[in-house]
TORVEX-330585 format. One record per residue (C-alpha): x, z, y; residue number from 1. Coordinates in steps of 0.2 Angstrom, whole numbers, padded with zeros to 4 digits. Layout:
BEGIN
       x       z       y     i
       X       Z       Y   NUM
...
This chain:
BEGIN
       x       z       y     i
   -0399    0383   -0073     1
   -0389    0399   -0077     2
   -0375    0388   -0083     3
   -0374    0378   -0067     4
   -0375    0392   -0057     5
   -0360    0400   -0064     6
   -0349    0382   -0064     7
   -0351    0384   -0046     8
   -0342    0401   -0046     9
   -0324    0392   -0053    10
   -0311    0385   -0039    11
   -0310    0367   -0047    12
   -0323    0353   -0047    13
   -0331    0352   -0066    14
   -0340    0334   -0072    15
   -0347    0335   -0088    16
   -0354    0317   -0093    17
   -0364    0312   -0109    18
   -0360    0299   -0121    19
   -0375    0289   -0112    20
   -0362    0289   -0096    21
   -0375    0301   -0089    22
   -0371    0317   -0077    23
   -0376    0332   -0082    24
   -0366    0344   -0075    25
   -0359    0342   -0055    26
   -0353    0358   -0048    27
   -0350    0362   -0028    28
   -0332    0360   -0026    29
   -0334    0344   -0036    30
   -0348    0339   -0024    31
   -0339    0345   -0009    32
   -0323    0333   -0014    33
   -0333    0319   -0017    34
   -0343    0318   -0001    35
   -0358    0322   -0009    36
   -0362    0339    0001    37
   -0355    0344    0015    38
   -0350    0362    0018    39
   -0347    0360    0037    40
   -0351    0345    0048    41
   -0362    0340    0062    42
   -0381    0337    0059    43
   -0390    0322    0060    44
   -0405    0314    0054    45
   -0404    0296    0042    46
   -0406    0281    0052    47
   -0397    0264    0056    48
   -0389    0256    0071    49
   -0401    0249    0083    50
   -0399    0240    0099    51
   -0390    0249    0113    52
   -0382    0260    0104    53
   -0364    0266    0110    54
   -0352    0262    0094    55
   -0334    0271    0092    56
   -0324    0266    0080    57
   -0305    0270    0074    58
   -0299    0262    0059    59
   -0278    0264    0054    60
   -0281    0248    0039    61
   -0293    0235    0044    62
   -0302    0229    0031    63
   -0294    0240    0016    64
   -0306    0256    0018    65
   -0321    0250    0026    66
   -0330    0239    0016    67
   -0322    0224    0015    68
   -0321    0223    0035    69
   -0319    0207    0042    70
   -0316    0202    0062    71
   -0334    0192    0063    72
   -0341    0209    0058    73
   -0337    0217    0075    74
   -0344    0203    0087    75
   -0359    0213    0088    76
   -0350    0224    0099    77
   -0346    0211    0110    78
   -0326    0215    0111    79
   -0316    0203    0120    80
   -0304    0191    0109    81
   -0291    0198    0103    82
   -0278    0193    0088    83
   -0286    0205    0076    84
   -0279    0202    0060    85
   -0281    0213    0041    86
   -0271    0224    0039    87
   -0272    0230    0060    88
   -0276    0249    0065    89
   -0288    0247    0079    90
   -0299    0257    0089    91
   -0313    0249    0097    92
   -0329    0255    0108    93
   -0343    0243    0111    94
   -0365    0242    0113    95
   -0373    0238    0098    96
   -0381    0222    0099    97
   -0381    0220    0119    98
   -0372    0207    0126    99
   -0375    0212    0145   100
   -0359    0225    0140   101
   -0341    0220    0135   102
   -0333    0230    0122   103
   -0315    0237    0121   104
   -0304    0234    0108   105
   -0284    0240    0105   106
   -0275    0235    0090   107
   -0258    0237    0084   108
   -0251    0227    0071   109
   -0235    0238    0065   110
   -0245    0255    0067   111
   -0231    0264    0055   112
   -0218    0263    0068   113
   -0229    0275    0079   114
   -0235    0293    0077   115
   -0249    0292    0085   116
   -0261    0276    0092   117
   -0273    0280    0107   118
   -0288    0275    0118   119
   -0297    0286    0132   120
   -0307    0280    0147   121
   -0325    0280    0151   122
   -0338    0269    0143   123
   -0355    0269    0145   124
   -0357    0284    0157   125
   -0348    0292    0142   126
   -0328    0298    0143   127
   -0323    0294    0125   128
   -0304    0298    0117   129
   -0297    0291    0100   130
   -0282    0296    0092   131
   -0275    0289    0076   132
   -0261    0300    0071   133
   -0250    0292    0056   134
   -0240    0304    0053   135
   -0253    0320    0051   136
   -0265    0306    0042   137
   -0278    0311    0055   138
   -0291    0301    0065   139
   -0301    0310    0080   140
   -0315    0302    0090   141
   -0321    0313    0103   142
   -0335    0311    0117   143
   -0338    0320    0131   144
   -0326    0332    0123   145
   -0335    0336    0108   146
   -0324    0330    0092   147
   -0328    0323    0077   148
   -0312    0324    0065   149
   -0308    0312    0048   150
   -0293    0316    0038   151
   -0288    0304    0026   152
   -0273    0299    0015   153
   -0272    0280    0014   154
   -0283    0269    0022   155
   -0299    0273    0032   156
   -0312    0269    0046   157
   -0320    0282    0055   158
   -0336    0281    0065   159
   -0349    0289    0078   160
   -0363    0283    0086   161
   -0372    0289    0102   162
   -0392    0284    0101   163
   -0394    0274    0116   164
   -0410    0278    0120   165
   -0409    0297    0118   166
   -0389    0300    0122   167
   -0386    0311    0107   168
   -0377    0311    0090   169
   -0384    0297    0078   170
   -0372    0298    0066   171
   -0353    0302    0063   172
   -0342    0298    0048   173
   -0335    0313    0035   174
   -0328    0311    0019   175
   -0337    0303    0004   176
   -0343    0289    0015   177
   -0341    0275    0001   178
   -0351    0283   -0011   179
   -0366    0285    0001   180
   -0363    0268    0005   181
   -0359    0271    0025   182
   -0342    0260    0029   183
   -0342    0252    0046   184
   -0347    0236    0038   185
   -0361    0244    0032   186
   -0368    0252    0048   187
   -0363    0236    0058   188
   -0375    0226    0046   189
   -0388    0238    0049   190
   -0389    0245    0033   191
   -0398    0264    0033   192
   -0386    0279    0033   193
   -0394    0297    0027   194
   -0394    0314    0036   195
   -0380    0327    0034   196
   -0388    0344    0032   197
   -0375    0358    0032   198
   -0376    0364    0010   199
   -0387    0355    0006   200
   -0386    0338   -0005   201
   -0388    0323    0003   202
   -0387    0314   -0013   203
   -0391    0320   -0030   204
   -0379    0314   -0042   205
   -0386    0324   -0059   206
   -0394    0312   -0073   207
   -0385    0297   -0062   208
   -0375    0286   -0070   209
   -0357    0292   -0066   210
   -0352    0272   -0063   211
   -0366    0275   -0049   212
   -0357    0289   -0039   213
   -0338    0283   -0045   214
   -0332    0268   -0037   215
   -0325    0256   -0053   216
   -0306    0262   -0053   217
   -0294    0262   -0068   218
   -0303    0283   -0070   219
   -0318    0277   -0073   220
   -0312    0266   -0083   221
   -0304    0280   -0094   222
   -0319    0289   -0096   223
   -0329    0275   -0104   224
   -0316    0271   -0114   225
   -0317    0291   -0121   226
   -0337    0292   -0120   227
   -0334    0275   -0133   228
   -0321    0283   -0146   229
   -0303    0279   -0136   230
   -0299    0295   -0135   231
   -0290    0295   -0117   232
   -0288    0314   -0115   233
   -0276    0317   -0101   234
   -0271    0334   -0089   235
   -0268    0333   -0070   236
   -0266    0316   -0066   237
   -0268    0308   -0051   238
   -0282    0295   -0050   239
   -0293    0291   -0032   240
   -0311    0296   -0032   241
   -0320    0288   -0018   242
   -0304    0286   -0009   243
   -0298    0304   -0010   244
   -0285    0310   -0022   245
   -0286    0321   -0034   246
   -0278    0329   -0051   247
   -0288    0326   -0064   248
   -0289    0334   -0082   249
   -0301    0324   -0096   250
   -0307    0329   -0110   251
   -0318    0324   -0123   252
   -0331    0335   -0131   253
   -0333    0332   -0148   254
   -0325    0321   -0162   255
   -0313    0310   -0152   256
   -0319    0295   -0160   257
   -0338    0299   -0158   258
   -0339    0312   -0142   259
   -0353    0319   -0135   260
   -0348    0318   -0120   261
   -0331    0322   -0109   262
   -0328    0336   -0098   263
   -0318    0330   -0081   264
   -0312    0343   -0070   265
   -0304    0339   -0054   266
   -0293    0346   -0040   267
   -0292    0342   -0022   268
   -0277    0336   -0016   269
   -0277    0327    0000   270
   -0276    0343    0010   271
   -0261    0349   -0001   272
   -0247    0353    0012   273
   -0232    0354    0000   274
   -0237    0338   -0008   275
   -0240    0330    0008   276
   -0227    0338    0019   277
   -0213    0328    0011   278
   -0219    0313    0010   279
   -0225    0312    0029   280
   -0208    0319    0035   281
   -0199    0306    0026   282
   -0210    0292    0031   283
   -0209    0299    0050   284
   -0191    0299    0048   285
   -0187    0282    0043   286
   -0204    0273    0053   287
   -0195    0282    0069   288
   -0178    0277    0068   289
   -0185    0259    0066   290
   -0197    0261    0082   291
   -0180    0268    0093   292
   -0173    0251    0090   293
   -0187    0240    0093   294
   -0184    0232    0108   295
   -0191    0218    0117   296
   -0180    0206    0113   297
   -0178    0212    0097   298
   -0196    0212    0093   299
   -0197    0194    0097   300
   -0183    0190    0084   301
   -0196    0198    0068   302
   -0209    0188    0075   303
   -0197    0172    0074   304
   -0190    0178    0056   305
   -0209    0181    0049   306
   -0202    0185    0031   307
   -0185    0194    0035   308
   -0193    0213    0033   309
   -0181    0225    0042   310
   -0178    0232    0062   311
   -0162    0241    0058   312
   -0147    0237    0066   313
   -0138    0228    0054   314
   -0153    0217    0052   315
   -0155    0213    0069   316
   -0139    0207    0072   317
   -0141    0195    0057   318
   -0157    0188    0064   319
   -0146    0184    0079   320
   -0134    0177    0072   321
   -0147    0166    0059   322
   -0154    0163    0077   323
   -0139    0156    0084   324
   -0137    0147    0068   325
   -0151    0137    0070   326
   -0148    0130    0086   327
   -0132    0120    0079   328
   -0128    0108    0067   329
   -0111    0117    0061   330
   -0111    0124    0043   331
   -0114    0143    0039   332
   -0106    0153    0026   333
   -0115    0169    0021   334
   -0108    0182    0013   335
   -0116    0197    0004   336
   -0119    0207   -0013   337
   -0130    0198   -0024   338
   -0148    0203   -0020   339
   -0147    0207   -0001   340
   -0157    0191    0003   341
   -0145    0177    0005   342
   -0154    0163    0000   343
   -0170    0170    0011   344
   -0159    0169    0028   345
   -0153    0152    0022   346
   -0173    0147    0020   347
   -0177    0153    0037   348
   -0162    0144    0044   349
   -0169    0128    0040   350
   -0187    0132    0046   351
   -0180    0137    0062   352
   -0171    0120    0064   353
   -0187    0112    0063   354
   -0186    0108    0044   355
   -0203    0110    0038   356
   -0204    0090    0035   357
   -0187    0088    0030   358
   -0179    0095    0011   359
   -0170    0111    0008   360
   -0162    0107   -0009   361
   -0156    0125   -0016   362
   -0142    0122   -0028   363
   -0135    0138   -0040   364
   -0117    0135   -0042   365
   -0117    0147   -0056   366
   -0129    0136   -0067   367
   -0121    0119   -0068   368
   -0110    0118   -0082   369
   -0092    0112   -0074   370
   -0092    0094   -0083   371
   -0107    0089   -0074   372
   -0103    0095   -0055   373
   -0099    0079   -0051   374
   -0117    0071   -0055   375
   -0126    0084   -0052   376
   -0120    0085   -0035   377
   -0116    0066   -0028   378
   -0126    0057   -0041   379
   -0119    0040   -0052   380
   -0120    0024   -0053   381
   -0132    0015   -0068   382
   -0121    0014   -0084   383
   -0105    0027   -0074   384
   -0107    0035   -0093   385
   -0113    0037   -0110   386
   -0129    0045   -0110   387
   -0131    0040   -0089   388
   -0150    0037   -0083   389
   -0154    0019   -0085   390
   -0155    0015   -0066   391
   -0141    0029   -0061   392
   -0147    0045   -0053   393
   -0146    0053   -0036   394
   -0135    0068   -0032   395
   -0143    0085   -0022   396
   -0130    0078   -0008   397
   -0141    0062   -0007   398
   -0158    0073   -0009   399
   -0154    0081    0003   400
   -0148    0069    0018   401
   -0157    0073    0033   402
   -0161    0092    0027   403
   -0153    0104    0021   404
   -0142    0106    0005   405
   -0138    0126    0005   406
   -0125    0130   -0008   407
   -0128    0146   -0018   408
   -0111    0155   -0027   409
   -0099    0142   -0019   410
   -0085    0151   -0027   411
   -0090    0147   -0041   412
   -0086    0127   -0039   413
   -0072    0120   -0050   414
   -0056    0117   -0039   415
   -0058    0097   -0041   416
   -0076    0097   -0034   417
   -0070    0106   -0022   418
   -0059    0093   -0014   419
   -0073    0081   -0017   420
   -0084    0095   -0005   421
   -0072    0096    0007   422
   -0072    0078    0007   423
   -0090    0075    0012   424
   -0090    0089    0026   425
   -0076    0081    0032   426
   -0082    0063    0033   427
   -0101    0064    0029   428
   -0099    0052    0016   429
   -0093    0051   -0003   430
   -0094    0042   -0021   431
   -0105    0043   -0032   432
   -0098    0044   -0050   433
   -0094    0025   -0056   434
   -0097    0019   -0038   435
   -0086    0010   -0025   436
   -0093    0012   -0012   437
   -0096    0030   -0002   438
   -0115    0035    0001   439
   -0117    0041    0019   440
   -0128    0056    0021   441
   -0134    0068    0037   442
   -0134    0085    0029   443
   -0134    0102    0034   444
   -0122    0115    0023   445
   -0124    0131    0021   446
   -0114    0140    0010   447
   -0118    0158    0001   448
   -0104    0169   -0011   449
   -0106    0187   -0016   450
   -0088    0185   -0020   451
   -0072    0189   -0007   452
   -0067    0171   -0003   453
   -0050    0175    0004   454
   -0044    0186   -0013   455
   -0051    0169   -0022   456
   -0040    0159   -0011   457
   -0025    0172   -0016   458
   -0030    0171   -0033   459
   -0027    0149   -0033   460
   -0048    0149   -0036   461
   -0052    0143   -0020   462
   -0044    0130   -0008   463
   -0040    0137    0008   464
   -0043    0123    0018   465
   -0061    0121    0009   466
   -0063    0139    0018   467
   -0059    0134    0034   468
   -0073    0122    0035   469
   -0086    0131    0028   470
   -0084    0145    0037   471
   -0088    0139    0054   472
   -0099    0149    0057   473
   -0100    0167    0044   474
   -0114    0176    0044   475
   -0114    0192    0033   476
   -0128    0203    0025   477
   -0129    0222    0023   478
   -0132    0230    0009   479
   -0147    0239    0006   480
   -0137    0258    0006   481
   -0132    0251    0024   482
   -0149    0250    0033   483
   -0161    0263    0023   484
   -0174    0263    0039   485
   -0179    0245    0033   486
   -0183    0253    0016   487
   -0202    0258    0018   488
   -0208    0244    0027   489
   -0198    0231    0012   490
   -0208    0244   -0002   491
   -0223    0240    0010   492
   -0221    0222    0011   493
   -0215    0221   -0009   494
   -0230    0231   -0015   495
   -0242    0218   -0004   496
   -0234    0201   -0013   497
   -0232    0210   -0029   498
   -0250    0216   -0028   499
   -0256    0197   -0027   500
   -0242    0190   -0039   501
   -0248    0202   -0051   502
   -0264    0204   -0051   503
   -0262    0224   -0046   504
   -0270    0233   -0033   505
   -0258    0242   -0021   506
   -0253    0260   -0025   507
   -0246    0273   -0015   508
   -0229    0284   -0016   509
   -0229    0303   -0018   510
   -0218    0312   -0007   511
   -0205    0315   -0020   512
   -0204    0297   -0027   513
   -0199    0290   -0009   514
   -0186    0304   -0009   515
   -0178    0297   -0024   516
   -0179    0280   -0017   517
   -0170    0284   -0001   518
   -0158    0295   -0010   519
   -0152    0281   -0021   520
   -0138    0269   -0017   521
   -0146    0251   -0023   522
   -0134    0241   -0030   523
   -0143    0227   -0035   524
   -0151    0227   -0016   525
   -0167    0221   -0014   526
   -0168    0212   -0029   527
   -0166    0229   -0038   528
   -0180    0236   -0028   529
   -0191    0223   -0032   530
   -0188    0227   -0052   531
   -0192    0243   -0049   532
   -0208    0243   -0038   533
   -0214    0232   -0051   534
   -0210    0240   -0065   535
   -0217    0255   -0056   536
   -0236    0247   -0053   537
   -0236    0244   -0068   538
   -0234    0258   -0081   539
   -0242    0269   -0067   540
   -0262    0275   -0072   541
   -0266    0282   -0055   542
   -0268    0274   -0037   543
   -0252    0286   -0033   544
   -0234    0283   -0041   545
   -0223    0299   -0047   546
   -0206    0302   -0046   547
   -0205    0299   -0066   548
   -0212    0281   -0062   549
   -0196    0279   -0051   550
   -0183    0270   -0066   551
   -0168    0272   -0058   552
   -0151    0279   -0063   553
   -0142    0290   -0051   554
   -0125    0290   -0057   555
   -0116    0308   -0055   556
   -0102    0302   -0046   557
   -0118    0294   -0032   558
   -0126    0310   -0032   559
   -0141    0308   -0021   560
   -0141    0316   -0003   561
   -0153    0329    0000   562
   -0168    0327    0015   563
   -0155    0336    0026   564
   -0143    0323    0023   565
   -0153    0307    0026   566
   -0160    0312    0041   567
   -0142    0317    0048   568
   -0138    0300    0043   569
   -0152    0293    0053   570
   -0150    0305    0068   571
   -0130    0299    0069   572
   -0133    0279    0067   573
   -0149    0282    0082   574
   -0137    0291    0094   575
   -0125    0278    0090   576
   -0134    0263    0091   577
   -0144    0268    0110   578
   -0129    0272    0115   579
   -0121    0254    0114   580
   -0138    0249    0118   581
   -0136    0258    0134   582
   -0119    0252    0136   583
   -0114    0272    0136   584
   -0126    0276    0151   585
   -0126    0294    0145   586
   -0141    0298    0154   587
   -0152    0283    0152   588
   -0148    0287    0132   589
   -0155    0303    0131   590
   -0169    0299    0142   591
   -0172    0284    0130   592
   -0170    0295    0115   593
   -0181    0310    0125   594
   -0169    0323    0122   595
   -0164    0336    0135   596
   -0146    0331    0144   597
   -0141    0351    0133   598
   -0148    0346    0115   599
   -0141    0326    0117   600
   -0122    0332    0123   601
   -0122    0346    0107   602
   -0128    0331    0094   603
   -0114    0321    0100   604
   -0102    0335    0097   605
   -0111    0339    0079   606
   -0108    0321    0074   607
   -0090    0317    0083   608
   -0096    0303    0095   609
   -0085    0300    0108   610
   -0094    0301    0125   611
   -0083    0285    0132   612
């Protein structure tokens, strides 16, 4: 007991665990940042949810950190429809079990692009305010005025509940709520919480199994791998206990291949300002110059284009265009470095138009060897060659008639197909190798190149009058360096299809690793990016990916720009772009941008824009 008195004494939480898996050592801090005790919160006694009971609930992730959450869980609150979907931040406030009362509910699909979601109003006889603040990580419930206060770091659901038979306290949520089984899911299937006593456990957790107060993650799953002889010793690394992060250090007592025990020590770092600070500034950065050109018309074209990620600018504009686009018949040319998502626009495009019954037959210039251009593309007649399909073959032209045939690396077409091409765009019709007579087909072109058409007409490698009918009507993707405020929501929507492609949960970035990512200048587009995340869930051991996870090369002629230097980026493109927006309404642009007429006119002499 002496022992465990003086491992309360040291500043960092200290595990140590048998070779049985078995606690036998816990100290406070490691209780206090697991949620097993509570140093300071508000009492209550155990209980569940019972009818009549007033319910307020805030929640920045539905369904992530709540157990497992779903919509039909919150019809005991009698909230009025709403498009509620995974994935939502949502505040609600509702009767348990009483249908004689209608709930509340607001939710917000996009929450990133705001600092800060709210409700306030009365309810119940009660004046309720709930704030979810994105930026600080924060959720705040408070009734009557009294405030009951969640940080958190990823995803989380915070609760109170007024008795409604006495009118006090039941029960509020604080930190450690998954190990004592208390999600919102949990109280709203009426599953018993236990008290909260001020220093005192709530929960013992010595001569427990450690998989019975550890939720199953990849730690866990490096500490029976060590109690079994695979020695996994390791020093601060970050890893999620019960959804808070922390810097671990294991270490196996004993022969490595026959311990003990181990000895894990951990550190609290969801509260860690420096580490936090950066990260939160960056993401604040970025999500704001995206909401600042959200507008309503605008917002209806990322609903339209449900898998183009990105509110910037540049990406607006090509959403107008692929809009435009799809309204006509005439054929598209669009142009762009290889990777900036040419072939997604080209997809959308068609869907638009109405082609989910129809074919899109995607065709890669660069992989068809240029003696079988001809067939490959218009098809032959039964015995047109040696080696010829028995009953002759359709081309993708023919496949493709009443579709869409979209043309990937057109410059790469031999010069002789290229008449042929011109030839069908011209007169919709053409011969399939051996044939004599034309095949007439309705299809829709759309033509893609990553390389300067007009230098390839210069250059005798593409026919000028080829150009002139594809190019109708040109449509031309940014690069990725060009609209850096789409890049955390693309690493948000990346790391949510790779998660199921792979088989991975969804990890989080540290404040320094988005640096690097929005210092760098992405060459390869979004395809890079892609790689890189990948490669990045992969190799990484903890829920939280470093900087060293970040496999990029930053060439020294590229050097990265600073913080400082992003955001000035940012500051300059926003000023810019609410100023067109506000046709150079000087007034109505500062009052859009809620800066003071004094701070707006000495930004726009910073960053020599012209006030015309």
């Amino acid at each position: 007991m002496e022992t465990l008195r003086l491992l309360d004494e040291i500043d960092e939480g200290f595990i140590y665990i048998d070779r049985e898996g078995i606690v036998k050592a816990y100290n406070q801090v490691a209780k206090e940042i697991t949620g097993v005790v509570f140093a300071r919160t508000s009492i209550h006694p155990a209980g569940q949810l019972e009818k009549g009971d007033l319910v307020i609930l805030a929640n920045n992730r539905m369904g992530y950190d709540d157990g497992n959450l779903t919509v039909e869980d919150l019809n005991v609150l009698n909230l009025p429809y709403n498009d509620l979907k995974p994935g939502d931040a949502f505040i609600a406030v509702g009767i348990f079990d009483d249908n004689s009362y209608k709930g509340v509910i607001k939710n917000w699909r996009n929450k990133a692009i705001n600092r800060k979601l709210k409700y306030s109003g009365a309810f119940a006889g009660r004046f309720i305010e709930v704030t979810i603040d994105i930026v600080e990580k924060m959720m705040e419930i408070a009734v009557d005025n009294i405030p009951y206060i969640m940080h958190y770091t990823h995803a989380i659901g915070h609760a109170v509940v007024i008795d409604g038979k006495t009118g006090v306290l039941k029960f509020h949520q604080a930190r450690g709520y998954s190990i004592r089984r208390e999600t919102i899911r949990d109280l709203l299937t009426s599953k018993p919480f236990r008290a909260k006593v001020p220093n005192e456990e709530s929960y013992e957790v010595l001569n427990k199994k450690i998989g019975d107060i550890f939720e199953y993650n990849e730690l866990l799953s490096k500490i029976y791998d060590s109690l079994n002889g695979r020695a996994c010793y390791f020093e601060k690394t970050f890893y999620q206990i019960n959804k808070r992060p922390t810097l671990c250090t294991l270490q196996p007592m004993g022969e490595p291949d026959s311990p003990e025990g181990v000895i894990l020590k951990i550190v609290d770092v969801s509260n860690l300002e420096v580490l936090m600070m950066k990260r939160n500034e960056i993401l604040m950065k970025m999500e704001m110059a995206n909401a600042s050109l959200i507008n309503e018309g605008n917002d209806g074209l990322n609903q339209m284009f449900e898998k183009i990620i990105g509110s910037s600018q540049p990406m607006q504009h090509v959403m107008h265009l692929a809009y435009k686009a799809s309204k006509s018949r005439s054929t598209i040319l669009i142009t762009g470095e290889s990777g900036t998502g040419k072939s997604l626009i080209a997809k959308e495009i068609h869907r638009l138009q109405g082609g989910q019954s129809k074919p899109f037959i995607s065709v890669n210039c660069t992989a068809i060897p240029s003696t079988l251009f001809e067939s490959e593309l218009f098809g032959y007649e039964k015995g047109a060659f040696t080696g010829a399909e028995r009953g002759g073959k359709k081309g993708f032209f023919e496949l493709a008639s009443g579709g869409t045939i979209f043309l990937d690396e057109i410059g790469e077409l031999p010069l002789d197909v290229q008449g042929k091409l011109l030839h069908v765009l011209q007169h919709k019709s053409f011969y399939k190798v051996g044939a004599l007579q034309p095949t007439h087909v309705n299809v829709r072109v759309i033509a893609a190149t990553n390389v300067n058409l007009e230098e390839a007409i210069q250059e005798k490698k593409f026919r000028e009058d080829l150009y002139y009918r594809i190019n109708v009507f040109p449509i031309e993707m940014p690069p990725l360096r060009e609209r850096k405020t789409d890049l955390y929501p693309l690493i948000r929507n990346i790391m949510e299809k790779l998660s199921e492609e792979i088989e991975i949960p969804k990890k989080d970035f540290s404040g320094e690793a988005l640096d690097k990512m929005v210092s760098y200048h992405w060459p390869g587009n979004v395809r890079e990016l892609e790689n890189v995340i990948e490669r990045a869930m992969n190799i990484s051991d903890s829920d939280i990916i470093e900087s060293e996870g970040i496999t990029i090369n930053v060439s020294p002629e590229a050097k990265p720009m600073n913080m400082k230097e992003q955001i000035q980026i940012v500051e300059r493109n926003m000023l810019i772009e609410a100023l067109e927006m506000n046709q150079y309404n000087h007034k109505e642009t500062y009052e859009q941008l809620g800066l003071s007429r004094s701070v707006y006119y000495e930004k726009l002499k910073k960053y020599d824009i012209t006030k015309s």
